[in-house]
C-alpha positions in Angstrom: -41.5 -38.9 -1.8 -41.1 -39.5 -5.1 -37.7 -41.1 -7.2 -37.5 -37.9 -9.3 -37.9 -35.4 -5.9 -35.2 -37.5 -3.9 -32.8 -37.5 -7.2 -33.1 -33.5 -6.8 -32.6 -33.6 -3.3 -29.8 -35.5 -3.6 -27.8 -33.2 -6.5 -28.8 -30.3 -4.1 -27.2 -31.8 -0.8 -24.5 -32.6 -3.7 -23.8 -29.3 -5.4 -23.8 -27.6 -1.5 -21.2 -29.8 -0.4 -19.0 -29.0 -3.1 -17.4 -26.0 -1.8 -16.8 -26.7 2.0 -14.9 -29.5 0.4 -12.7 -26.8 -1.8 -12.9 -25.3 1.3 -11.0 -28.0 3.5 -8.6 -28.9 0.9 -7.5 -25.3 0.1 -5.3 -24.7 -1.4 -4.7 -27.6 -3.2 -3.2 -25.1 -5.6 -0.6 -22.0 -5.6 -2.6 -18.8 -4.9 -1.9 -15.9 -7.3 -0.8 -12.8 -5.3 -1.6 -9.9 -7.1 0.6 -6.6 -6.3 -0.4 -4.1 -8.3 2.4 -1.9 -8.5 5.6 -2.4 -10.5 8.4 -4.8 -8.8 10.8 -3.6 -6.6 8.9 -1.1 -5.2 7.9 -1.5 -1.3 4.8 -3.6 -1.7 6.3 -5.9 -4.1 9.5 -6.5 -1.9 6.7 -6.9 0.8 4.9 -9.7 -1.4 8.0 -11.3 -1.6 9.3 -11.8 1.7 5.7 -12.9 3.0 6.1 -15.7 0.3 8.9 -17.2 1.4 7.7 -17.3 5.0 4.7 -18.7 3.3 6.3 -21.6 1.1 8.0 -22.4 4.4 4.8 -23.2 5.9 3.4 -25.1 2.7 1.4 -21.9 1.4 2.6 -21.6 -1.7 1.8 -18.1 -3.3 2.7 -16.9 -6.5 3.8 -12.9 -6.5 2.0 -11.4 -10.4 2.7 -7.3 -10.6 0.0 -5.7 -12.1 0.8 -2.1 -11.7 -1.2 1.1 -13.7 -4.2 3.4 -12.4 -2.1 4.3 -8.9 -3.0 0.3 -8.0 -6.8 0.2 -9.4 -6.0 -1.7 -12.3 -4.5 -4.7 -10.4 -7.1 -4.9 -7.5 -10.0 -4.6 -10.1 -8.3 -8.2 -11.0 -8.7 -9.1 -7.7 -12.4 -7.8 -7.2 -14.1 -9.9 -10.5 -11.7 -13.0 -9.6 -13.9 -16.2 -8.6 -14.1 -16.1 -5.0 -12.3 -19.2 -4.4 -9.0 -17.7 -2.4 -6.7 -18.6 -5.3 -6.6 -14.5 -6.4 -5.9 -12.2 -3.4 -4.0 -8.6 -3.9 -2.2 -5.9 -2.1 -4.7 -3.2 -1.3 -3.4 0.0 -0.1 -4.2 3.8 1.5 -3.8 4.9 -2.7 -6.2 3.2 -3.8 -8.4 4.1 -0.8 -7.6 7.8 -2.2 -8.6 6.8 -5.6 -12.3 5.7 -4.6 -12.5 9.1 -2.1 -12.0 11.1 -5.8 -14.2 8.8 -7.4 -10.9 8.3 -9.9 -12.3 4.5 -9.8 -15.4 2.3 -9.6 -14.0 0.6 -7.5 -15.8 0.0 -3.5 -14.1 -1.3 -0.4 -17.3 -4.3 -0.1 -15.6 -5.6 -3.2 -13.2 -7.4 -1.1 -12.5 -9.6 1.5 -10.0 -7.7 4.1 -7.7 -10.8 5.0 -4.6 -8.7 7.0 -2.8 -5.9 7.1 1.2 -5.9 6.0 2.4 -2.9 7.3 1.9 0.6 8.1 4.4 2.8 6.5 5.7 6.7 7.1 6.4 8.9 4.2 9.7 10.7 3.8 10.9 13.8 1.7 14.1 12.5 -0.3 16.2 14.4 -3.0 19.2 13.5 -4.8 22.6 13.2 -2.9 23.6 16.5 -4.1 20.7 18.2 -3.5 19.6 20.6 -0.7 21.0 19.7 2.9 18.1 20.4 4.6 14.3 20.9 4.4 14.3 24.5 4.8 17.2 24.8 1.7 14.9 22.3 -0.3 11.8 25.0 0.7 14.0 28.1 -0.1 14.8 26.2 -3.7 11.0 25.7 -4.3 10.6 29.8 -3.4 12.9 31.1 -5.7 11.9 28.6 -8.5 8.0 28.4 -8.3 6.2 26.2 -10.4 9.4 24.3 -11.4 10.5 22.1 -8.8 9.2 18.6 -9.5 8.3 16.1 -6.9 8.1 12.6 -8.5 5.1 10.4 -6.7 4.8 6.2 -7.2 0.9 7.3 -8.1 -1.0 10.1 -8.5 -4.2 11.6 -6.4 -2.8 9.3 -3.3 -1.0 10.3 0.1 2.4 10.8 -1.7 0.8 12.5 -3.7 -1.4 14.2 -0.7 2.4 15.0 0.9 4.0 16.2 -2.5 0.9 19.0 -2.3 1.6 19.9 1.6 5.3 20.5 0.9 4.0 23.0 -1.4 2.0 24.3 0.9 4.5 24.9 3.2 6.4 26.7 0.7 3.7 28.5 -0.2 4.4 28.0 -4.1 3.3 25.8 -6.6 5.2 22.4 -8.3 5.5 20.2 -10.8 4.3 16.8 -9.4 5.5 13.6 -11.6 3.5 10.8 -11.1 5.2 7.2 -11.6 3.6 3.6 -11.5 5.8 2.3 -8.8 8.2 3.2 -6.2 11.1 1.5 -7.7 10.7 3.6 -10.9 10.6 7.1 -9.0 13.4 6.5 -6.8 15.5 5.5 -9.8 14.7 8.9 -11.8 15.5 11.1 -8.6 19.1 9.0 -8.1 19.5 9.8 -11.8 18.9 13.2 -11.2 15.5 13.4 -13.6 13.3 14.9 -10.7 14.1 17.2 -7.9 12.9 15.1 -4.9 10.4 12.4 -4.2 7.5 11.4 -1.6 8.5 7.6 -0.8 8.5 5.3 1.4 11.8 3.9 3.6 11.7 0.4 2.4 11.5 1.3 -1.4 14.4 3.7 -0.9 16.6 2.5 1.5 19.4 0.7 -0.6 19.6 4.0 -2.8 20.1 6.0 0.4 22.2 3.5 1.6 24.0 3.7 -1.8 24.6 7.6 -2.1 22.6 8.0 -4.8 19.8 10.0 -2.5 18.8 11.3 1.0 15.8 11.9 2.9 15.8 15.3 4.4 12.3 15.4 6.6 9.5 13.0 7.8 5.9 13.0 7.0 5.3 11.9 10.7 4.9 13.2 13.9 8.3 11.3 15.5 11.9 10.3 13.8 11.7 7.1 12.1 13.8 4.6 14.0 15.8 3.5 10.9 16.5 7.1 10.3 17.1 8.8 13.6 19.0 11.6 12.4 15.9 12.7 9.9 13.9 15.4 11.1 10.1 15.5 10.8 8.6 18.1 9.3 6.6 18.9 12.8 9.4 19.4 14.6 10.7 22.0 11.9 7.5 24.0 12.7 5.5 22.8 9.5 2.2 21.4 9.3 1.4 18.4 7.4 -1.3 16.6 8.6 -4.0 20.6 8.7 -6.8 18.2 8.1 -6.4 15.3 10.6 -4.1 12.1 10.8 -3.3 9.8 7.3 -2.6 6.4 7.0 -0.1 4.6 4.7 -0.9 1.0 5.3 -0.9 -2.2 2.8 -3.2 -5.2 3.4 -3.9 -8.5 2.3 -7.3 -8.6 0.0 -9.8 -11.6 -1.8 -12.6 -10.9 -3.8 -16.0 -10.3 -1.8 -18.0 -13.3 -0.5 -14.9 -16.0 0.2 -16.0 -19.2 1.9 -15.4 -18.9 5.7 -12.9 -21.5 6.0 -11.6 -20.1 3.4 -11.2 -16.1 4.8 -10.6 -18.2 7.8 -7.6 -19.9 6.7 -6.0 -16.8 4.3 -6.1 -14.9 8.2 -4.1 -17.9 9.9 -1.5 -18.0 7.5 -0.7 -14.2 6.4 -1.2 -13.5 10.4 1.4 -15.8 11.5 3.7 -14.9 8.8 3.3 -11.4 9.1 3.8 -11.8 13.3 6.2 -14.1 12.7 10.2 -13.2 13.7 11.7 -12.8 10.6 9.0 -11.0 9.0 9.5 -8.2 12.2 12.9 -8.1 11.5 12.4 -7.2 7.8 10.0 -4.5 8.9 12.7 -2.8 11.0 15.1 -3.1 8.6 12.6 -1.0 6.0 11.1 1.2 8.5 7.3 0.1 8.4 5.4 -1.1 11.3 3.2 -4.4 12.0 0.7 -5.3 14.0 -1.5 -7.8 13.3 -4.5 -6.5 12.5 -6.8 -8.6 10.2 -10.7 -9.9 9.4 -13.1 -7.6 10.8 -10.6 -5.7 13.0 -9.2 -4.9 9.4 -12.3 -3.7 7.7 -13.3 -1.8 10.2 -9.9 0.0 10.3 -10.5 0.5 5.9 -13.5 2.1 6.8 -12.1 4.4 9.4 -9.2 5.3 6.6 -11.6 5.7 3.8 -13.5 8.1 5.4 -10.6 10.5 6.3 -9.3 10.3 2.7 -12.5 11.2 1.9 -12.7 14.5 3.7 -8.9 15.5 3.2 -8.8 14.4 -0.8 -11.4 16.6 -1.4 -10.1 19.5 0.6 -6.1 18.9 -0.4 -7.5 18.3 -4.6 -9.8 21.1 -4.6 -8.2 24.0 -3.0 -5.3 24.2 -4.5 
């Protein structure tokens, strides 16, 4: 063998070892954590409270809100970051309902599917002054058609999915007002700017808590344990869910092709923060659910998801 064939050899066993070296020492850095919906909505006050069970446990992550394009605009950050597992995201069902429309060029083998945060149920709120019940908030859309307004954090997503069943229901059309976060509708529908809003428990809680609104039915097929005395709207006699179950989940995300000690260690530490005591407790205070779910478990359970927002995007978007 000649000098100038070992000297290759050599860079080559060289320049392969470099990243299961990155690999072991990961992170030797704080990991950007991209949310990309304004702050204080449900997914950022999720972000947070997962890194400070994180810096407790030396992973140090740093929350960046990157919100616009009903969360395509911060996850395409995520998707042409270096695959290195120092820029993950927050992928949710929205964005799944963005690539069922084709709203974004955006594909699900873009990503790395670390763990899932929670699974969260949708609830019908209006402003504390506003109708009592569902069937007043109904009768209101029936004798004002086409100008109730239902504000949405996104747009072509399962709020926005919901918003369109309510109308159904009613059997009249709306005005839907699309926002590009949680925090932001919640605070235009306690400032009486909308007439009711799709959300999410955890990114309306204090303002329920407050006075400032109430949730008057659940987009579920049981109460919500936070909210027991919330009806859903199943037991009021309406159907919601015409063209088969939805999902509103959040997970963990990394660009495609991550090292595997690197996917490997992301799982270990959002799993055990996300299973961890306090992290449970701060899910039953919000109303969401966890369970655990991650790696391939995960992706498989994106796929499953994608596909039903598939079928019921098209038929919710197109037949109205």
């Amino acid at each position: 063998m000649t000098l100038m064939k070992k000297a290759l050899i050599a860079a080559a066993l060289f320049a392969a070892s470099i990243p299961a070296h990155a690999a072991d020492d990961y992170p030797s850095r704080e990991v950007r954590f991209i949310v990309p919906w304004n702050a204080g909505g449900s997914n950022d006050i999720a972000a947070r409270a997962l890194q400070q069970i994180l810096a407790k446990d030396g992973f140090n992550i740093v929350v960046e809100n990157a919100p616009g394009a009903t969360g395509a605009i911060g996850l395409t950050k995520v998707a042409n970051a270096a695959p290195d597992g120092y820029v993950i995201g927050m992928g949710t069902s929205s964005t799944l309902a963005q690539i069922a429309q084709k709203m974004t060029p955006l594909r699900n083998d873009q990503f790395t599917h670390i763990a899932r945060v929670s699974t969260d149920p949708l609830i019908l709120l209006v402003p504390a002054s506003g109708p009592a019940t569902l069937e007043e908030f109904l009768e209101t859309m029936r004798k004002n058609p086409g100008k109730v307004s239902i504000g949405t954090p996104g747009t072509n997503n399962l709020n926005h999915i919901f918003a369109e069943m309510t109308a159904k229901v009613a059997g009249v059309p709306y005005v839907n007002v699309p926002y590009p976060g949680g925090s932001k509708v919640v605070a235009d529908l306690s400032g009486k700017q909308i007439q009711a809003a799709v959300l999410k428990p955890s990114e309306s809680r204090g303002q329920i808590e407050a006075g400032y609104v109430k949730p008057i039915a659940v987009f579920d097929n049981q109460r919500l344990q936070v909210f027991p005395n919330v009806p859903t709207f199943k037991e009021k006699g309406y159907d919601v869910f015409p063209y088969g179950p939805l999902v509103q989940m959040a997970y963990v995300v990394g660009p495609a092709n991550l090292p595997g000690p690197v996917r490997d260690k992301l799982i270990s530490v959002f799993e055990k923060a996300i299973l961890s005591p306090t992290f449970k407790t701060f899910s039953e205070q919000n109303g969401f659910v966890v369970d655990g779910l991650s790696g391939d478990a995960l992706e498989k359970e994106v796929v499953s998801v994608q596909k039903t927002l598939d079928d019921v995007s098209s038929k919710v978007f197109t037949s109205k």
